[in-house]
C-alpha positions as CSV (number, residue, x, y, z in Angstrom):
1,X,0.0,0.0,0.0
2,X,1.4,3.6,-1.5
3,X,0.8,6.6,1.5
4,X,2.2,9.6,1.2
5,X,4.1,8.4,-1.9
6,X,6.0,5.9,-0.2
7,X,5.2,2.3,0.5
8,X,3.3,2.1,3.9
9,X,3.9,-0.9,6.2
10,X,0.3,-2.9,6.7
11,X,0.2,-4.1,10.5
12,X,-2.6,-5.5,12.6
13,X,-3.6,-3.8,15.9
14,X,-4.0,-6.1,19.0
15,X,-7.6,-5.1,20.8
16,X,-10.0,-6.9,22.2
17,X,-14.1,-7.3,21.4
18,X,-16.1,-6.6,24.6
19,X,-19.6,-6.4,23.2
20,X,-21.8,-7.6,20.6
21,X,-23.8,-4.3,20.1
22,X,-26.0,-4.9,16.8
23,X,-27.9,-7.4,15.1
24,X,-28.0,-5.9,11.4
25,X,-25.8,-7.9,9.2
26,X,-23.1,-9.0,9.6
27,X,-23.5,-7.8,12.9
28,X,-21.2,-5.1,15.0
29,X,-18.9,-5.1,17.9
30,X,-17.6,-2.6,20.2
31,X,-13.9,-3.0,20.5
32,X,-11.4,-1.0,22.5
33,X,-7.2,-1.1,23.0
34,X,-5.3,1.2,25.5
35,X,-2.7,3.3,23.1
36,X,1.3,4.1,24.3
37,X,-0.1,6.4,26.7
38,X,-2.6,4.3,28.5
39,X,-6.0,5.8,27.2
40,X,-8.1,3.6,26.0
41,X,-10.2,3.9,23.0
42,X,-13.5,2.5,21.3
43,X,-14.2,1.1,17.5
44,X,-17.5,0.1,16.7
45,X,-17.6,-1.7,13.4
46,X,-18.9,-5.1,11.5
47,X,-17.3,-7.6,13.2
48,X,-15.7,-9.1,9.9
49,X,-13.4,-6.3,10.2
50,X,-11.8,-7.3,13.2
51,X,-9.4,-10.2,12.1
52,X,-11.6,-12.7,14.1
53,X,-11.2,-16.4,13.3
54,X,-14.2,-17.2,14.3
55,X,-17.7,-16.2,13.6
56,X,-18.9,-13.7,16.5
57,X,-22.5,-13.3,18.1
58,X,-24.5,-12.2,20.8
59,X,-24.0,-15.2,22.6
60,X,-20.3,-15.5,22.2
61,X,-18.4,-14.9,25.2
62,X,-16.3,-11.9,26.0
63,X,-14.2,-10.4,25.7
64,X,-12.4,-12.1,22.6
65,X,-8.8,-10.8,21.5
66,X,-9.3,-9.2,18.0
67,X,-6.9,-7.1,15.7
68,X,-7.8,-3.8,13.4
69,X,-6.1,-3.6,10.3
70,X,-3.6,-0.5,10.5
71,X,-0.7,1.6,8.3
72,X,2.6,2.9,10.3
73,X,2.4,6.4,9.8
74,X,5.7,7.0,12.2
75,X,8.2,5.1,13.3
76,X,10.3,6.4,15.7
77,X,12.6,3.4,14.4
78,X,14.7,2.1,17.9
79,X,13.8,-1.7,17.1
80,X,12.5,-1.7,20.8
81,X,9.8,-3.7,21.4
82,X,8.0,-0.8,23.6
83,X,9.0,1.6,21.0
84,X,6.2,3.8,19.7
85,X,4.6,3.9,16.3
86,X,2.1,5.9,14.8
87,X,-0.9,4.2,13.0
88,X,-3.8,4.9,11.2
89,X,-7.1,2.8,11.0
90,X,-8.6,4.7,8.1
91,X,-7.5,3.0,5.1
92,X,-9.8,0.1,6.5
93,X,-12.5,2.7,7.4
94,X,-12.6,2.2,10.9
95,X,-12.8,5.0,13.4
96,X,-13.2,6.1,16.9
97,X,-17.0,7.3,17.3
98,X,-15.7,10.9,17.1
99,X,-14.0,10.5,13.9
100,X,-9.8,9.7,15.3
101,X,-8.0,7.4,13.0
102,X,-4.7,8.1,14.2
103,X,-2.9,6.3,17.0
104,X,0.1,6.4,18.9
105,X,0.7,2.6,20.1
106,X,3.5,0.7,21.5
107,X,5.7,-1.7,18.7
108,X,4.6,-5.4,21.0
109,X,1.0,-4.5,20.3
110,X,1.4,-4.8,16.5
111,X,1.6,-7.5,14.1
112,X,2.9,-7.1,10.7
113,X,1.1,-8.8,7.9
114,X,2.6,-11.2,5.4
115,X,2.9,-9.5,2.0
């Protein structure tokens, strides 16, 4: 993926799905992860969107660990696992409910994709 005219690193987000909050199809999920500087935020979204391996309800049991698709936006680049990186939910559409795509996270709670 091209951002900012130079290849973006594609990375999962570790969170967690605490709710089941809507029947409509495919059905939505509130989930939330605490970023580098312990505040923890809220997504809501179609569950299919969270990297779940298994098919999600209103009678599975929570919470269930999750990811969020993400791009490294900034990385500060010291190989440390607690290092921070910047990240940004939107090329996936996902936001907080007040419209914040943009994260600052620590490096562990990442996984990068395959390509």
């Amino acid at each position: 993926m091209t951002l900012l005219g130079r290849e973006a690193s594609v990375v999962d987000l570790r969170c967690e799905a605490v709710r089941w909050v809507d029947d409509g199809f495919p059905g939505c999920l509130e989930v939330r992860f605490t970023d580098a500087e312990g505040r923890t935020w809220t997504l809501f979204e179609k569950w299919p969107i969270f990297g779940v391996p298994i098919d999600l309800g209103p009678g599975s049991v929570y919470p269930v660990e999750v990811t969020v698709g993400c791009v490294i936006l900034e990385d500060a680049g010291s190989g440390e696992a607690d290092g921070i990186v910047t990240v940004s939910t939107s090329p996936h559409g996902v936001a907080t409910p007040d419209g914040r795509e943009e994260f600052r996270v620590r490096r562990d709670q990442l996984i990068h994709q395959e390509r």
